[in-house]
C-alpha positions as CSV (number, residue, x, y, z in Angstrom):
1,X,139.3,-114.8,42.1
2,X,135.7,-114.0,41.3
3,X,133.0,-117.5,41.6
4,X,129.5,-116.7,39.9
5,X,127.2,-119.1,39.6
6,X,127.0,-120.6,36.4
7,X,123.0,-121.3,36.3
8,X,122.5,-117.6,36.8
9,X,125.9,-115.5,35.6
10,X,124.6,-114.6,32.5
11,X,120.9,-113.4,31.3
12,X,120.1,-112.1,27.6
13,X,119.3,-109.0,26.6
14,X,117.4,-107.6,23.8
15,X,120.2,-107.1,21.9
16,X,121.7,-110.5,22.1
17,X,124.8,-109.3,24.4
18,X,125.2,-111.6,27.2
19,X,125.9,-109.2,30.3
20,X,126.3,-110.5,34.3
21,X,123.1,-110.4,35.8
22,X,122.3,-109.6,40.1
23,X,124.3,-112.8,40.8
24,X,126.0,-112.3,44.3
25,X,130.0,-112.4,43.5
26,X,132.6,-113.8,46.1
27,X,136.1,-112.5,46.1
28,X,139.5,-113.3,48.5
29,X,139.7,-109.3,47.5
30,X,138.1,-106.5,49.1
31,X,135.5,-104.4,47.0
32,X,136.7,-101.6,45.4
33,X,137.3,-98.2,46.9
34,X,138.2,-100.4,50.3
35,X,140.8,-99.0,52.4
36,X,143.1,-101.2,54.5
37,X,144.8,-99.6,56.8
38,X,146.1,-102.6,59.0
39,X,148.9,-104.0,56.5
40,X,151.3,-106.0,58.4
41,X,154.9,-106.1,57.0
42,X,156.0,-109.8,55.9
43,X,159.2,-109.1,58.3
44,X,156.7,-108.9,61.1
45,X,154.4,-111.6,60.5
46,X,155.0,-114.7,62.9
47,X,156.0,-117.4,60.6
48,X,156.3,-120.1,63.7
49,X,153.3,-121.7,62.1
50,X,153.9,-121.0,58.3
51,X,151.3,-123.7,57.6
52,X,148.4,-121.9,59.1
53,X,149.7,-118.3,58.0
54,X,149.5,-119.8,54.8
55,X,146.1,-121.6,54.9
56,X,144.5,-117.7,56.0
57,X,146.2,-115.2,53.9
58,X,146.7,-117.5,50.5
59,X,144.4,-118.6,47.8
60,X,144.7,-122.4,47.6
61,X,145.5,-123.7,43.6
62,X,146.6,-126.9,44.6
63,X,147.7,-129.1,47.7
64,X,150.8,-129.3,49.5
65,X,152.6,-131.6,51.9
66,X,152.8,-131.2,55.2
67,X,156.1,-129.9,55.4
68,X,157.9,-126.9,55.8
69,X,161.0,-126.1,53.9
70,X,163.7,-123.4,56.0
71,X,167.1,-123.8,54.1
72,X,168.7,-125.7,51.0
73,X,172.1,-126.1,49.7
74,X,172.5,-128.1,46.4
75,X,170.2,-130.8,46.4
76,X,169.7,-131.2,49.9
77,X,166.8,-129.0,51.5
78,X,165.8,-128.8,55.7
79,X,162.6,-128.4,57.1
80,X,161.5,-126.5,60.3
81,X,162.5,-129.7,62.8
82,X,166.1,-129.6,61.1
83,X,165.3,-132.7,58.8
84,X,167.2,-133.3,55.6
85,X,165.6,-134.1,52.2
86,X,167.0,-134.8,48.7
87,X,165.5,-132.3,46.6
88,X,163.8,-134.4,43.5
89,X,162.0,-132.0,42.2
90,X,164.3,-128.8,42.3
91,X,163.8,-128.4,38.4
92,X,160.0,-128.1,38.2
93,X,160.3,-124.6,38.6
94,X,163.7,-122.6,38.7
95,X,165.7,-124.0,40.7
96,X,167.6,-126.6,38.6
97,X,170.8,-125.8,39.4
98,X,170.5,-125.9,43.5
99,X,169.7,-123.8,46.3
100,X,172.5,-121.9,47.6
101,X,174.3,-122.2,44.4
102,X,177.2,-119.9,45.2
103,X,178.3,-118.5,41.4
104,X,174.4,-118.1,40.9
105,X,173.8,-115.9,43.9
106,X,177.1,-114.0,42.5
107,X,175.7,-113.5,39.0
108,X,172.2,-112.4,39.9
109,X,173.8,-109.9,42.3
110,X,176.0,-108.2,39.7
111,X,172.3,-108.1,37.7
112,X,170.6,-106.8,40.3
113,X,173.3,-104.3,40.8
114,X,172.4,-103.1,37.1
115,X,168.8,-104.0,35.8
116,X,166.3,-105.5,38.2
117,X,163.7,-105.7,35.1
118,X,163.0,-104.0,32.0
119,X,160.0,-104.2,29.8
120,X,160.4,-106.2,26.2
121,X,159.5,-103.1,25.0
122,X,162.8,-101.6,25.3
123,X,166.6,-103.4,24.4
124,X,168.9,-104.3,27.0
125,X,172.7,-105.1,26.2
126,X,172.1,-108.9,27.9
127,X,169.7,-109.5,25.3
């Protein structure tokens, strides 16, 4: 995500294009042509504290609560101290028909086992 400063991102020009003028640019993204040569697998990061492994290495949209999901079966989800929780809001995103759903699992297996993902350019028989 780029942040210019809107009192000075754009200047006119003679011929009435507006174009980004010397304003500095900040970015969670290294400038181009950098090489990174220290990339950590995900299977190899520490997640004991997933909070603060999340707070360096992802770009905050919105808040979260303080607490950290491990496992869910059905409506029921457990957090890192092995509390349970009824999961109310399951359906905001994809998981309406609960975590660990068994015939899910199955079914997007026997995908997987076929077509991971295909362009709309192209036809697939599931279609």
């Amino acid at each position: 995500a780029l942040a210019v400063s809107p009192a000075t991102a754009f200047s006119s020009t003679s011929n009435n294009h507006n174009v980004v003028s010397s304003t500095q640019l900040y970015s969670t993204i290294p400038k181009p042509g950098t090489v990174t040569t220290s990339l950590t697998p995900p299977s190899k990061l520490d997640s004991s504290n997933t909070p603060d492994l999340f707070e360096s290495r992802v770009y905050k949209t919105y808040g979260r609560y303080p607490i950290t999901f491990t496992s869910g079966h059905g409506c029921v989800l457990t957090d890192d101290t092995g509390k349970d929780y009824l999961d109310f809001v399951a359906g905001i995103a994809t998981c309406a028909l609960g975590h660990s759903n068994e015939a899910l699992t199955s079914a997007i297996t026997n995908q997987m086992k076929q077509l991971h993902h295909v362009s709309n350019l192209y036809y697939t028989p599931g279609q």
